[in-house]
C-alpha positions in Angstrom: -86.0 120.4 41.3 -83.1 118.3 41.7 -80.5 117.2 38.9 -81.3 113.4 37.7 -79.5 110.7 40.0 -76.1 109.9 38.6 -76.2 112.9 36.2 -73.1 114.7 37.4 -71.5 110.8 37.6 -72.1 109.9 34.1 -70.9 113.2 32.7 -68.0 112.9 35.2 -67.4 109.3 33.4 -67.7 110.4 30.3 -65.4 113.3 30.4 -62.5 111.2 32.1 -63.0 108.4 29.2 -63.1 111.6 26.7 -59.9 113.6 28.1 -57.5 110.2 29.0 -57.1 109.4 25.2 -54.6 111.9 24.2 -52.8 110.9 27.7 -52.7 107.3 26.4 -51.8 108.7 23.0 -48.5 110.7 24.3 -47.9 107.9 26.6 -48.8 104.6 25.2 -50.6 102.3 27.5 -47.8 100.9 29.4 -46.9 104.1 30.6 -50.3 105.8 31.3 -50.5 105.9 34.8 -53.5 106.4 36.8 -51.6 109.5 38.1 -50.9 111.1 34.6 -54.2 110.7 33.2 -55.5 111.7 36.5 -53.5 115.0 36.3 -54.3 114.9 32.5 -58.3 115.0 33.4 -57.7 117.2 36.8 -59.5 114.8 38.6 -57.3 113.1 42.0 -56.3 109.5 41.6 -59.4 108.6 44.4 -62.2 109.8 41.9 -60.5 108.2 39.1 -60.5 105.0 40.9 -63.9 105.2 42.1 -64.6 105.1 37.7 -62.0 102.7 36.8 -60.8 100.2 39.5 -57.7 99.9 37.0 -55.9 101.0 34.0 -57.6 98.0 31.7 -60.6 99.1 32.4 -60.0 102.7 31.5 -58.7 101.6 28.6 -61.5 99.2 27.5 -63.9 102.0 28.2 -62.1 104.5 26.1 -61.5 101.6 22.9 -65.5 101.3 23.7 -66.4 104.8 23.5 -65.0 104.7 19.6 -66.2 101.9 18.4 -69.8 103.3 19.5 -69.0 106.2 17.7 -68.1 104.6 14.8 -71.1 102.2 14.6 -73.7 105.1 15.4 -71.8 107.2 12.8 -71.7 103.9 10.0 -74.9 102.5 11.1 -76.3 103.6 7.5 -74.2 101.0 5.8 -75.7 98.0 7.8 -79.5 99.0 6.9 -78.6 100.4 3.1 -81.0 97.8 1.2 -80.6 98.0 -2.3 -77.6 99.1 -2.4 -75.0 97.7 -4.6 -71.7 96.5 -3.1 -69.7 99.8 -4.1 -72.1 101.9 -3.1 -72.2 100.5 0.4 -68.4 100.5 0.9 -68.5 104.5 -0.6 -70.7 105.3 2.7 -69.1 103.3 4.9 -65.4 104.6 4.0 -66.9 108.2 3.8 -68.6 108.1 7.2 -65.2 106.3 8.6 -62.9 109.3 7.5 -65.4 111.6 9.0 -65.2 110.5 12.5 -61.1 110.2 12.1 -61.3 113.5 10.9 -63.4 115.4 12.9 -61.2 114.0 15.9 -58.1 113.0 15.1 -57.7 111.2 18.5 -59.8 108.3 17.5 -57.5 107.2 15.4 -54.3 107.9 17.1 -55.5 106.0 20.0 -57.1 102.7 17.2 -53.7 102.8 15.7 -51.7 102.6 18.8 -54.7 100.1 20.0 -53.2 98.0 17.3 -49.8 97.4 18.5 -51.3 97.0 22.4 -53.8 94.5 21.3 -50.8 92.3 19.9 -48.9 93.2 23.4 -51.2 93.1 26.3 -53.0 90.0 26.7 -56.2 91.4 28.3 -57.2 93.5 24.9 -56.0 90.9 22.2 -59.4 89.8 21.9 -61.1 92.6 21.8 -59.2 94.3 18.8 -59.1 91.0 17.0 -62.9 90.7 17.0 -63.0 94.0 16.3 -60.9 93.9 13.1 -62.8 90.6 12.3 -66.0 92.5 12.4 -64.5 95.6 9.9 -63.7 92.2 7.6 -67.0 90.8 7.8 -68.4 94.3 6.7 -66.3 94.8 3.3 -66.4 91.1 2.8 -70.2 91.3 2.4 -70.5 94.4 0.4 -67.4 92.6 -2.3 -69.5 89.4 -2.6 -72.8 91.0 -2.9 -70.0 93.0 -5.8 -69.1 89.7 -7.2 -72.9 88.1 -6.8 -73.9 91.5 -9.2 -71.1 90.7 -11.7 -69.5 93.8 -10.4 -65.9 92.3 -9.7 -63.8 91.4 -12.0 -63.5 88.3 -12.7 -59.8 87.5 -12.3 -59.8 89.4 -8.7 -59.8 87.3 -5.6 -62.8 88.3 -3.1 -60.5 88.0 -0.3 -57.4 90.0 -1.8 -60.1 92.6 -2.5 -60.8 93.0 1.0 -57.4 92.2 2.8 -56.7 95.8 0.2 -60.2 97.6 1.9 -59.0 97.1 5.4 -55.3 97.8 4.7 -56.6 100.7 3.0 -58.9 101.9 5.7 -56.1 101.4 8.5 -53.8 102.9 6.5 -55.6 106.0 6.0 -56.3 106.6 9.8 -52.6 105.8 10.7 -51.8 108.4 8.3 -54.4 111.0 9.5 -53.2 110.1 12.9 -49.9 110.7 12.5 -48.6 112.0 9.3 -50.7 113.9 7.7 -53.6 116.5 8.4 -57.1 115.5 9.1 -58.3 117.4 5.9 -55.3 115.3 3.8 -56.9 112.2 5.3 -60.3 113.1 4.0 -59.5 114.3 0.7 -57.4 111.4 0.5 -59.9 108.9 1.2 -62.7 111.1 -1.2 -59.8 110.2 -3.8 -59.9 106.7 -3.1 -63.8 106.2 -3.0 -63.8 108.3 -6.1 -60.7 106.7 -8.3 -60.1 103.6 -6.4 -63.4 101.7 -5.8 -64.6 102.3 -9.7 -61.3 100.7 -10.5 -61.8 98.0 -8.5 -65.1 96.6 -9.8 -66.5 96.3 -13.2 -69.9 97.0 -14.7 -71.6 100.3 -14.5 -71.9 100.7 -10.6 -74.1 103.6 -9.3 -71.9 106.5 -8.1 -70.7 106.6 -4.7 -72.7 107.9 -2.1 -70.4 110.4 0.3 -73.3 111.7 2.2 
């Protein structure tokens, strides 16, 4: 019996998208070169064109490859029904810091992803929809918050999520690059713990960290 058509070609795929993101990491994207993560990956610049026809779309693959990994890994927090509003942000920040800190990669290459978006053209829309979607998420867990009488009163909806994302962003830039991924988590299980109870009002469940 044969191997599955394309089964050594997806692995091969994978493993290039997998092993170029510390090469884009060291590098930055404007100087990772087909040839460095080529000799990064040990794979000659012919079989890493065959893949990627250029360095965009290595790079889109790769920001692709996390954000898939993030929504499989928070998919819990879009299907958490009766949930209150802290209790959803508690899984989703817990399940964040997990990824980030079971590979700290991810978040080296989203924060450097940052500063690209803002200076190459061809992936400004891509990270702006993608921190658009990362607002829509805490947005909807503060107002179902504020719908439950949960925030207080005198706090703005939208300061208390421009402080989520910060937070959030903040966080993986400083597991990324400062700070050890255990720091980040414990960290974060500091913030979800301290932080979010201090934020809203009322007697909210406790956070769920699973």
């Amino acid at each position: 019996m044969g191997r599955p058509v394309g089964s050594d070609s997806g692995r091969t795929r994978e493993r290039i998208v997998r092993e170029a993101m510390p090469t884009f990491v060291e590098l930055g994207y404007s100087k990772a070169t087909h040839e460095a993560v080529a000799a990064r990956t040990g794979v000659s610049r012919t079989l890493l064109y065959r893949y990627f026809e250029s360095k965009p779309a290595l790079f889109a693959a790769l920001l692709a490859e996390i954000k898939e990994t993030l929504d499989k890994r928070t998919a819990e927090f879009s299907s958490a029904a009766g949930r209150s509003g802290p209790e959803q942000l508690a899984s989703f920040l817990a399940a964040a810091v997990q990824v980030h800190t079971e590979d700290p990669d991810y978040s080296r290459v989203l924060a450097t992803a940052l500063v690209d978006g803002l200076r190459e053209p061809e992936f400004a829309g891509f990270i702006e929809s993608w921190v658009t979607e990362l607002r829509e998420i805490f947005q909807t867990a503060v107002l179902q918050a504020a719908a439950d009488g949960q925030l207080h009163p005198e706090d703005d909806p939208s300061t208390v999520v421009n402080l989520l994302v910060a937070s959030l962003w903040g966080l993986g830039l400083f597991g990324a690059f400062m700070g050890s991924a255990q720091e980040a988590e414990q960290a974060m299980d500091l913030l979800i713990r301290r932080v979010l109870p201090a934020l809203f009002a009322g007697d909210a469940s406790e956070a769920d960290q699973q």
